[in-house]
C-alpha positions in Angstrom: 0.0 0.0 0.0 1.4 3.2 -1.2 2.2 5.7 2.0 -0.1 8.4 1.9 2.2 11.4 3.9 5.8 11.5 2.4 8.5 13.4 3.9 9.5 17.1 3.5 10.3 17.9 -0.4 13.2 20.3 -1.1 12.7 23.9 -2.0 14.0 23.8 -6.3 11.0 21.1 -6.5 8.4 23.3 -5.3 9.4 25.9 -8.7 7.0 23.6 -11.0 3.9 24.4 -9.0 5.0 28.3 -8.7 5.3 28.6 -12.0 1.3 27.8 -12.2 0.8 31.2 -10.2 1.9 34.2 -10.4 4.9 34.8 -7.2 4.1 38.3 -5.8 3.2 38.1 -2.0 -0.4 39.2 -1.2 -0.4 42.6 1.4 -3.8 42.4 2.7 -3.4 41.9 6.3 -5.3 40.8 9.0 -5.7 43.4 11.7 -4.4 42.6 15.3 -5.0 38.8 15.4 -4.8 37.2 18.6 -5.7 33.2 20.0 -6.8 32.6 23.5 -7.0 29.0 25.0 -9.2 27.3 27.0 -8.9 25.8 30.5 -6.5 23.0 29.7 -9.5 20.0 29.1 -9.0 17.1 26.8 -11.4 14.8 25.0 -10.3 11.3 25.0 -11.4 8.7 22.5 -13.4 5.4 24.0 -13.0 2.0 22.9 -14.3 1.2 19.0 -18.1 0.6 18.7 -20.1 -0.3 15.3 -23.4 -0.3 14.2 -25.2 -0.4 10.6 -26.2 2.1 9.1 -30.3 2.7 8.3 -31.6 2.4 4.7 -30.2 5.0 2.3 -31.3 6.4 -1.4 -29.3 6.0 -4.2 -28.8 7.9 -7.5 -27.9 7.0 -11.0 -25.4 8.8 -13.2 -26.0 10.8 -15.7 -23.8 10.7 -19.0 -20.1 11.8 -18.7 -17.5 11.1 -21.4 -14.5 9.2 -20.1 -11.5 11.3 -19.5 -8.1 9.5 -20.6 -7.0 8.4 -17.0 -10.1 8.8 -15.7 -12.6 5.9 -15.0 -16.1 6.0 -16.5 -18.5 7.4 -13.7 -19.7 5.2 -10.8 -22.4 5.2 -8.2 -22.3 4.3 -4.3 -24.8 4.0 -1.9 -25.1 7.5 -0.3 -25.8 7.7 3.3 -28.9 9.7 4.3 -27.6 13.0 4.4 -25.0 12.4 1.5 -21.4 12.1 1.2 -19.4 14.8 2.4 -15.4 13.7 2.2 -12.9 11.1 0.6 -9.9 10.1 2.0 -7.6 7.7 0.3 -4.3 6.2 1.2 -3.5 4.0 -1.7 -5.8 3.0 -4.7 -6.9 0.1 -2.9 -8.1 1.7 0.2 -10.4 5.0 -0.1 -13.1 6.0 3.1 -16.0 8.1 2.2 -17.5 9.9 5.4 -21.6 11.8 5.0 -24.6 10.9 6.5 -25.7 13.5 9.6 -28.1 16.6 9.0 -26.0 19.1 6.4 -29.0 21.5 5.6 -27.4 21.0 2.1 -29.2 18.7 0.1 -32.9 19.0 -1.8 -35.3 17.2 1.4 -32.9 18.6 3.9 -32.4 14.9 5.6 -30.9 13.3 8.6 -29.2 10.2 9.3 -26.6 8.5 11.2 -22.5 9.7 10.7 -21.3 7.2 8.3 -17.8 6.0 7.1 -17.8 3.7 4.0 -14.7 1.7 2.5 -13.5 0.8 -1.0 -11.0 -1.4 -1.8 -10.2 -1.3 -5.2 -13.1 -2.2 -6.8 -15.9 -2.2 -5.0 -17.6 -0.2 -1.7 -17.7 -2.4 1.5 -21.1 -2.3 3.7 -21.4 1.3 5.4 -20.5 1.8 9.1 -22.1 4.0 11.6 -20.0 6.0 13.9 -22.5 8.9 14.9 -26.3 7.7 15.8 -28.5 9.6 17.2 -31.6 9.3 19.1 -34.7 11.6 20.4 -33.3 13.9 23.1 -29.1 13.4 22.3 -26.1 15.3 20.6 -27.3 17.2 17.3 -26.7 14.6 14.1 -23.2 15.3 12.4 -23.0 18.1 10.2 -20.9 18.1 6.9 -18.4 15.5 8.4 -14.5 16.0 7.1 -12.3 12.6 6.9 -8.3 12.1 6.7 -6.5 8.4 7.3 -2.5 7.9 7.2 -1.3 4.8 6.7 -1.9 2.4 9.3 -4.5 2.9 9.0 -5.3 5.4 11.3 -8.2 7.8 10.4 -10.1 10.7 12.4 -13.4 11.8 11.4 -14.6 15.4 12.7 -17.5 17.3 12.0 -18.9 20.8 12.3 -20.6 19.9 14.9 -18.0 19.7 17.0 -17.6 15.6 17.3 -14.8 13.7 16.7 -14.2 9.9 16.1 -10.9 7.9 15.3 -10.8 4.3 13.4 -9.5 2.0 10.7 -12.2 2.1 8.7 -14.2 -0.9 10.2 -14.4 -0.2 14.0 -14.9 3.6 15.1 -14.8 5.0 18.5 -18.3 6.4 19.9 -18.1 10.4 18.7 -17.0 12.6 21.5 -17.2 15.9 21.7 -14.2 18.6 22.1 -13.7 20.2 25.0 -15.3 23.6 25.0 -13.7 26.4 23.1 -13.1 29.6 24.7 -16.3 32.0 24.4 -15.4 35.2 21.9 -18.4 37.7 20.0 -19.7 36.4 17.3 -18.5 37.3 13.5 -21.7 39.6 12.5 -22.0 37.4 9.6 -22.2 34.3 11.8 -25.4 32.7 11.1 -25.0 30.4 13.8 -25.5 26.2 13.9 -28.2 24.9 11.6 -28.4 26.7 8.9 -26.2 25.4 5.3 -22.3 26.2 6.1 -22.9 27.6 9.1 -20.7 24.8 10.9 -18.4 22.9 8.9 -14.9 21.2 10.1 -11.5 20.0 8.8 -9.0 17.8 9.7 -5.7 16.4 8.4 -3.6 13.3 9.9 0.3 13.1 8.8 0.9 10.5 11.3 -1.0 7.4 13.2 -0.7 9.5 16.0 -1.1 13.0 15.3 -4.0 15.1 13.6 -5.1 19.1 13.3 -8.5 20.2 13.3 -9.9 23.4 12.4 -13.7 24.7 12.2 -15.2 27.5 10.1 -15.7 29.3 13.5 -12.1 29.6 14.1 -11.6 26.5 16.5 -8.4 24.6 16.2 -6.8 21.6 17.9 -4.5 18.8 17.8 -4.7 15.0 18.8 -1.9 13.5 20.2 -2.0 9.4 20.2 -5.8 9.3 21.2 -6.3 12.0 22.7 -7.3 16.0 21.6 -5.9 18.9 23.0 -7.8 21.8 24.1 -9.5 24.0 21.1 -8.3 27.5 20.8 -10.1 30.0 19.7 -8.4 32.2 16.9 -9.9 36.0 16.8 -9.3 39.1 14.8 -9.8 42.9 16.3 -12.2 44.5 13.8 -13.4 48.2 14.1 -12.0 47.7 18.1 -14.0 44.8 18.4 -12.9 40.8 18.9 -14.3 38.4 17.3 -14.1 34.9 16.4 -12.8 34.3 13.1 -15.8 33.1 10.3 -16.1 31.5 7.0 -19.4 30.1 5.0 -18.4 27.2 3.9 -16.3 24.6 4.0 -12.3 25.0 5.9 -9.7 23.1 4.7 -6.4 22.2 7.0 -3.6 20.1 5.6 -0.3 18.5 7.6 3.1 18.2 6.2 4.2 16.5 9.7 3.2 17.0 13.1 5.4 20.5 13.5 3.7 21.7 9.8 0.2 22.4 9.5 -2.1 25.4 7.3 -4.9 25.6 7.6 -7.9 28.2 6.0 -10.5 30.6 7.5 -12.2 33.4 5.9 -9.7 36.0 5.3 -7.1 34.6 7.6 -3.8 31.6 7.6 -3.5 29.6 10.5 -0.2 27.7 10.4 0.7 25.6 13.3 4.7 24.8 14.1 4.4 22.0 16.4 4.0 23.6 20.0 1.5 26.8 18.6 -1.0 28.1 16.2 0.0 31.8 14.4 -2.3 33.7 11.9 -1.7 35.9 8.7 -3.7 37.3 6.1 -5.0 34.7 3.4 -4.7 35.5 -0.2 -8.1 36.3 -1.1 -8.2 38.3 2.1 -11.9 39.3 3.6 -13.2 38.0 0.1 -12.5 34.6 1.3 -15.2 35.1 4.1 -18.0 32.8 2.1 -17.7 30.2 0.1 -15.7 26.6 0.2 -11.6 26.6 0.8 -9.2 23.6 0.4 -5.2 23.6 0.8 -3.1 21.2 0.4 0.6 21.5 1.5 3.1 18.4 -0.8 6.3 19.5 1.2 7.4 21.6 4.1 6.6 25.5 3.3 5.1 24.5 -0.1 1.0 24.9 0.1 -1.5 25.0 -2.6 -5.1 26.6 -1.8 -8.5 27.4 -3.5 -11.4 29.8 -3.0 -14.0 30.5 -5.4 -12.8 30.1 -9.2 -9.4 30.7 -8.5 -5.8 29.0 -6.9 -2.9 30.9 -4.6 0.7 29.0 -4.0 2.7 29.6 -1.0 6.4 29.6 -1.7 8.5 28.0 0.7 9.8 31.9 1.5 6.5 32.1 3.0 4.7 34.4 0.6 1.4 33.3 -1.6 0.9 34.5 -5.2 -2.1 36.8 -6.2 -4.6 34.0 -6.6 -5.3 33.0 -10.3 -8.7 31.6 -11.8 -8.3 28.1 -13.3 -12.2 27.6 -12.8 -14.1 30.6 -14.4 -17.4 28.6 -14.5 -17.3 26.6 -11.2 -17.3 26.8 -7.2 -14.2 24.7 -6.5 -14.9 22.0 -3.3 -11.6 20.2 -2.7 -7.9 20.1 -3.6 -5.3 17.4 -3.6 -1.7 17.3 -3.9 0.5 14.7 -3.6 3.5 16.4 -4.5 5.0 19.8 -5.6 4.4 19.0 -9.1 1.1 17.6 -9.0 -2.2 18.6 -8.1 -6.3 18.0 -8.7 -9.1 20.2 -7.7 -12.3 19.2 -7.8 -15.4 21.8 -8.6 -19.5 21.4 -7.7 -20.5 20.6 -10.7 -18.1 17.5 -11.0 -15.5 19.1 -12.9 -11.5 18.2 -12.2 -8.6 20.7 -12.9 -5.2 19.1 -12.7 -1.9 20.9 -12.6 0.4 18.8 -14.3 4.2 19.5 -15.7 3.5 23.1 -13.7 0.1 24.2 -15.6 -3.2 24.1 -15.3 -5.7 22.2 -17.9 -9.0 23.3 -18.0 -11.8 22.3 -16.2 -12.9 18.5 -17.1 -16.1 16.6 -16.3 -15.8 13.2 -14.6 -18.7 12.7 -12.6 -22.3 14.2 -13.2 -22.9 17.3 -11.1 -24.7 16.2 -7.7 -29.0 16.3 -7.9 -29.9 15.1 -4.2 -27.5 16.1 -2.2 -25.9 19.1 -4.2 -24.6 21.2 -1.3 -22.6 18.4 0.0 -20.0 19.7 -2.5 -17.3 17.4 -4.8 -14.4 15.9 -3.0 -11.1 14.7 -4.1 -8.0 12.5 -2.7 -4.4 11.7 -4.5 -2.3 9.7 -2.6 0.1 9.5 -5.3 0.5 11.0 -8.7 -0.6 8.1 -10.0 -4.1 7.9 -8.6 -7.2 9.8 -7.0 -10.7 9.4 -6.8 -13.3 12.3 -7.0 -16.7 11.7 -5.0 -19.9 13.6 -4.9 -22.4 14.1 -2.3 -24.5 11.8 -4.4 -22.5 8.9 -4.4 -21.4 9.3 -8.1 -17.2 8.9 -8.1 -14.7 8.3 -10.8 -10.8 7.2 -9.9 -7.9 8.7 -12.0 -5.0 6.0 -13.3 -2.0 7.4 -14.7 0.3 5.7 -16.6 2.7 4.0 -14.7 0.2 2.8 -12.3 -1.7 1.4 -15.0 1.4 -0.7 -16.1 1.9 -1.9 -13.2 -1.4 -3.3 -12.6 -1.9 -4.7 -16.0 -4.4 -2.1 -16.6 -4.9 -1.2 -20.6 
């Protein structure tokens, strides 16, 4: 099984991806930002429970063309609720995480967290790791998944719950420890209402993960165990506030001493014992609407907003961002190394940077009908392979060539 998390790639390979972007630093900042912690509390996983899941609707695909290197379309049972996040760590072992109440879809459903497995060539029976019953926690919302090799794999949601496993047996969800209490963004909608609570998380190791929520809320887990969220604020107009995205955050790991993470208008980057913040590219534009990064090699980050794609350099600066997607909301980015990257848009459309520029947008999966606020996500362990899913259940798994050599694929 290929590794999913390589080690730290040298600054003359990250020049491929620059190239894709223009190099100038953005200068909007963010004005006095500041973190406060909570009361040192941690959350610690209990023992692996499983149930099934309940019955589920399905969908059929509509007509795509076949991509070269791209599989025909393909459907999976979508939990109630629709899938949400892909997470792959070779291309014989993917996990799809949905289910839960995302206020995204056309009936506006709810059903039990779920985690389903593919091996290869087929989807396994769906696992529940978040029931719910009359009177209990709210139902997940928009759950986020990431496995290393291991496997190891954490599961968060915005919702605030958090559940570890291997992709068969999943600890009961447990919430974080309370966050520390700071105003409200004014454009804050608050919990249950579409994107107003939506989580990320990212595992480099089988024993550490970073999590980050469009509220601001960051933590780390360390062997089983999560530390105490922070609470990442910005002074506006003499005011603090928590920091506030609509939409979907992304956070992505390098090691445990690397991660970035985005949130509205600001760059969280943690450095292994703290969390710092900077302006993000797209600054206070960034405040609605999905983000994704996706960080290859120490100092080296790749992230979308909107239509268009920033690049941080290893010196630390990210390029004015650039559209690639003129026509589409991009969901998810993936990118296994300097050289190489897929994002994914809402309508099922995949731009790929490859030899250091961008193709155009390319339809390999049919754009989402029951569930299509769920968004399009993607996951490339390798250069060689990915797999793009949509809330719907519809996917499609990218072979390149050498992978297809080697497995006797024509």
């Amino acid at each position: 099984m290929a590794v999913r998390r390589r080690a730290a790639i040298g600054t003359a390979l990250a020049s491929a991806v620059l190239a894709a972007a223009c190099s100038s630093a953005a200068t909007d900042p963010v004005h006095h930002v500041t973190a406060t912690t909570s009361t040192p509390t941690t959350t610690t996983m209990a023992a692996p429970t499983t149930t099934l899941p309940s019955a589920a609707p399905t969908t059929v695909p509509l007509p795509v063309v076949p991509t070269p290197g791209w599989s025909r379309p393909l459907t999976s049972l979508p939990p109630v609720g629709g899938f949400t996040s892909v997470s792959c760590i070779s291309d014989v072992f993917c996990l799809a995480a949905g289910g839960g109440s995302n206020h995204a879809d056309v009936v506006d459903s709810t059903g039990p967290g779920v985690v389903d497995a593919w091996d290869g060539a087929s989807w396994a029976t769906p696992v529940t790791y978040f029931a719910t019953a009359p009177g209990s926690a709210p139902p997940p919302w928009l759950a986020a998944i990431d496995c290393t090799n291991g496997p190891l794999c954490a599961v968060v949601d915005g919702s605030g719950h958090t559940s570890l496993g291997d992709g068969t047996d999943w600890s009961p969800p447990a919430p974080l420890a309370a966050a520390p209490v700071a105003a409200a963004d004014p454009a804050d909608p608050g919990p249950g209402h579409a994107g107003g609570r939506t989580a990320g998380v990212s595992c480099p190791t089988s024993q550490f993960c970073a999590y980050v929520d469009n509220t601001g809320h960051v933590a780390t887990l360390h062997g089983t165990t999560w530390s105490a969220p922070q609470s990442m604020t910005a002074v506006v107009a003499g005011t603090t506030v928590e920091l506030f995205q609509t939409g979907r955050v992304g956070v992505s790991c390098v090691d445990p001493s690397a991660c970035t993470a985005l949130v509205g208008g600001a760059v969280l980057d943690w450095n292994g014992t703290s969390w710092t913040t900077s302006a993000a590219p797209w600054g206070a534009g960034a405040a609605s609407g999905d983000s994704a990064v996706s960080c290859p090699a120490t100092g080296t980050c790749v992230a979308v907003h909107g239509a268009s794609v920033s690049v941080r350099s290893p010196l630390g600066s990210w390029s004015p961002p650039r559209v690639i997607d003129a026509g589409g909301q991009l969901d998810s980015l993936s990118c296994p190394t300097t050289t190489s990257c897929t994002a994914v848009d809402a309508a099922g459309d995949v731009i790929r940077l490859v030899a250091g520029s961008w193709g155009l947008p390319t339809r390999v999966v049919p754009a989402p009908q029951s569930y299509p606020g769920d968004g399009t996500t993607v996951s490339c362990p390798s250069e060689q392979f990915c797999m793009v899913l949509t809330g719907d259940g519809d996917y499609a798994t990218f072979q390149g060539a050498a992978a297809a050599a080697s497995s006797g694929t024509p």
